[in-house]
SEDRENSE-310512 format. One line per field, with one value per residue (C-alpha): residue number from 1; residue in three letters; x, y, z. Coordinates in steps of 0.001 Angstrom, whole numbers, plus 500000, padded with zeros to 6 digits. Example, Ala and Ser with C-alpha at 12.3 -4.5 7.8 and 13.67 -1.06 7.14 Angstrom:
<rs>
nr: (1_2) .
rest: (Ala_Ser) .
u: (512300_513670) .
v: (495500_498940) .
w: (507800_507140) .
</rs>
This chain:
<rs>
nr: (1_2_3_4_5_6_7_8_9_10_11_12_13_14_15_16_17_18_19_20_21_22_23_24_25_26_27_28_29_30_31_32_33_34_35_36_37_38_39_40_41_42_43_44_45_46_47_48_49_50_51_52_53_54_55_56_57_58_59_60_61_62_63_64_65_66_67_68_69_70_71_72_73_74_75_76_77_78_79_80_81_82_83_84_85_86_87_88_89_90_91_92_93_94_95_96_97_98_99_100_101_102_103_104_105_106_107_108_109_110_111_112_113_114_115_116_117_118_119_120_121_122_123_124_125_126_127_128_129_130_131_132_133_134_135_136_137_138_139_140_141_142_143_144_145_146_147_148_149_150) .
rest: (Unk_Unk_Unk_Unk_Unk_Unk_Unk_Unk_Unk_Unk_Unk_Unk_Unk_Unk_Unk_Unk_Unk_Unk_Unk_Unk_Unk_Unk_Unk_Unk_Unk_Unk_Unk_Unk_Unk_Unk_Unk_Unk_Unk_Unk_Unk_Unk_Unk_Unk_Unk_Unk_Unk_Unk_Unk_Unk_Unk_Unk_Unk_Unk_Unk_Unk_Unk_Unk_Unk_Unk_Unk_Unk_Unk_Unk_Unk_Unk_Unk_Unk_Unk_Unk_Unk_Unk_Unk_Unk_Unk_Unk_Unk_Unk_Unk_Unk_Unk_Unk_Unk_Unk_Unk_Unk_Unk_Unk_Unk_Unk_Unk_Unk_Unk_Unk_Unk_Unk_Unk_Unk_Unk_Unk_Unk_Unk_Unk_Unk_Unk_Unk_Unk_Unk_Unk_Unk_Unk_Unk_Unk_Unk_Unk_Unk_Unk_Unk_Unk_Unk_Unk_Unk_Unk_Unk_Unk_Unk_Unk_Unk_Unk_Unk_Unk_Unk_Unk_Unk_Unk_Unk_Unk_Unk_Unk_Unk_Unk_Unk_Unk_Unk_Unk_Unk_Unk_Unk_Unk_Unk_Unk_Unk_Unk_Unk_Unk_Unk) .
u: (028917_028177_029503_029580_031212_032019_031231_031549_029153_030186_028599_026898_024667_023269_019980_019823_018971_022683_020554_021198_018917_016867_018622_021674_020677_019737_023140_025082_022781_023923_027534_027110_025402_028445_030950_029200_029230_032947_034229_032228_034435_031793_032992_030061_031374_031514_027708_027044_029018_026828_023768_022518_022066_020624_017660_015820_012021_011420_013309_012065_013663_012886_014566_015285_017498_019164_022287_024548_027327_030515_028971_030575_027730_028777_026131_025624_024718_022051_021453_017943_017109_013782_012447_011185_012920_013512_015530_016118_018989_018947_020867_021220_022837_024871_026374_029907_027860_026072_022999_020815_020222_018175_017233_017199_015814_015936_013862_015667_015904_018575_017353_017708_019022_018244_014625_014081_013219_013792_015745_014494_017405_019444_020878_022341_023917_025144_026828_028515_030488_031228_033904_032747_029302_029225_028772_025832_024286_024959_026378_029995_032533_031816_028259_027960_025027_025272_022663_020806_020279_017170) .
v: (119031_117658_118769_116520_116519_113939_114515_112039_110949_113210_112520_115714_115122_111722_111265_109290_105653_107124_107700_111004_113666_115496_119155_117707_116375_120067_120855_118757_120069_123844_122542_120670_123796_126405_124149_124033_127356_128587_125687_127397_130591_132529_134721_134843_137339_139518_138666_140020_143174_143601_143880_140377_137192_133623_132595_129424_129591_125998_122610_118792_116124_112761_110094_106297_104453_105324_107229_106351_107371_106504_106632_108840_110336_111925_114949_115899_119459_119700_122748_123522_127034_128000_131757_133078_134112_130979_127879_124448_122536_118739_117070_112998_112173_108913_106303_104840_102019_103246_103535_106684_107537_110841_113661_117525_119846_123599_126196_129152_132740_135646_138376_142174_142813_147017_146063_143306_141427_138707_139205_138689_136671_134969_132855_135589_136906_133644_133483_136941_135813_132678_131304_127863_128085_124938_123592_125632_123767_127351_127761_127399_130425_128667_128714_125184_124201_121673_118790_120338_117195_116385) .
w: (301251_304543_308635_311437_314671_317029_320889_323366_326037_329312_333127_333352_330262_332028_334020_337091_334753_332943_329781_327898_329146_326688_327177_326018_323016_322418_323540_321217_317867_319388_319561_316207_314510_315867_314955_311429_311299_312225_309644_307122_308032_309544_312957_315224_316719_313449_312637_315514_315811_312376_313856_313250_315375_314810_316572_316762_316154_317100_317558_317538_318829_317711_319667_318070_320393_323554_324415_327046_329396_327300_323923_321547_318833_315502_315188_311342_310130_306951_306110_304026_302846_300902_299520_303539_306437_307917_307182_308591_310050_310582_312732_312951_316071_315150_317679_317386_316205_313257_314828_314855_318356_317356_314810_315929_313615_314254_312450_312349_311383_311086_313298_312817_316683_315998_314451_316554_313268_311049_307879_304534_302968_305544_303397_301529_304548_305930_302149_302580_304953_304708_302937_302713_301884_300910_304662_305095_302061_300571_296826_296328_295139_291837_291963_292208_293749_296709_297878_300158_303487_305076) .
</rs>
């Protein structure tokens, strides 16, 4: 199962030439990531209160074509989990058009706020409390396994 958001354009995310700056591009992935997240039925807030918090270890932006002021981009959420303590998310920044303007991807861990650590499983603590896994590329409640984006 797949996530994407659609976020239009706004004035403050434009550089003088009225191109998208490069922050928010950043911005939108964080927006496009959170919004993943709370449809999945996970309370930030909650995680937190836990004793955990997401970090990102490292992002890349790739850019293909150019944003504008006006443009409306649909921002997609992959999520891609392996055996460490880190995981990836993709994001394809799409324009109204079809076009792929850019790809964000995030490495990121689950950190231990008391240990100042990163957890061992975070996918099995995303799944705890989510209850749509499925939108974190995360096993359904009937242990179905979902394509996993990239």
């Amino acid at each position: 199962m797949s996530f994407s958001t659609r976020i239009e354009v706004r004035v403050s995310d434009l550089d003088p030439q009225l191109h998208v700056t490069g922050a928010a591009y950043h911005q939108f992935a964080d927006h496009a990531r959170f919004a993943c997240v709370q449809a999945a039925g996970v309370s930030v807030d909650e995680l937190i209160a836990s004793g955990l918090g997401p970090v990102n270890l490292e992002t890349v932006l790739r850019f293909q074509r150019e944003l504008r002021g006006g443009d409306t981009v649909d921002v997609s959420c992959a999520w891609q989990w392996g055996q460490g303590k880190t995981y990836r998310v993709e994001h394809v920044l799409t324009r109204a058009d079809g076009v792929v303007a850019a790809t964000v991807t995030n490495v990121s861990g689950l950190l231990d706020l008391g240990a100042r650590r990163l957890v061992a499983d975070p996918a099995r603590q995303w799944a705890a409390r989510a209850s749509h896994p499925q939108l974190l590329g995360l096993p359904g409640p009937a242990g179905e396994a979902t394509a996993l984006g990239g």
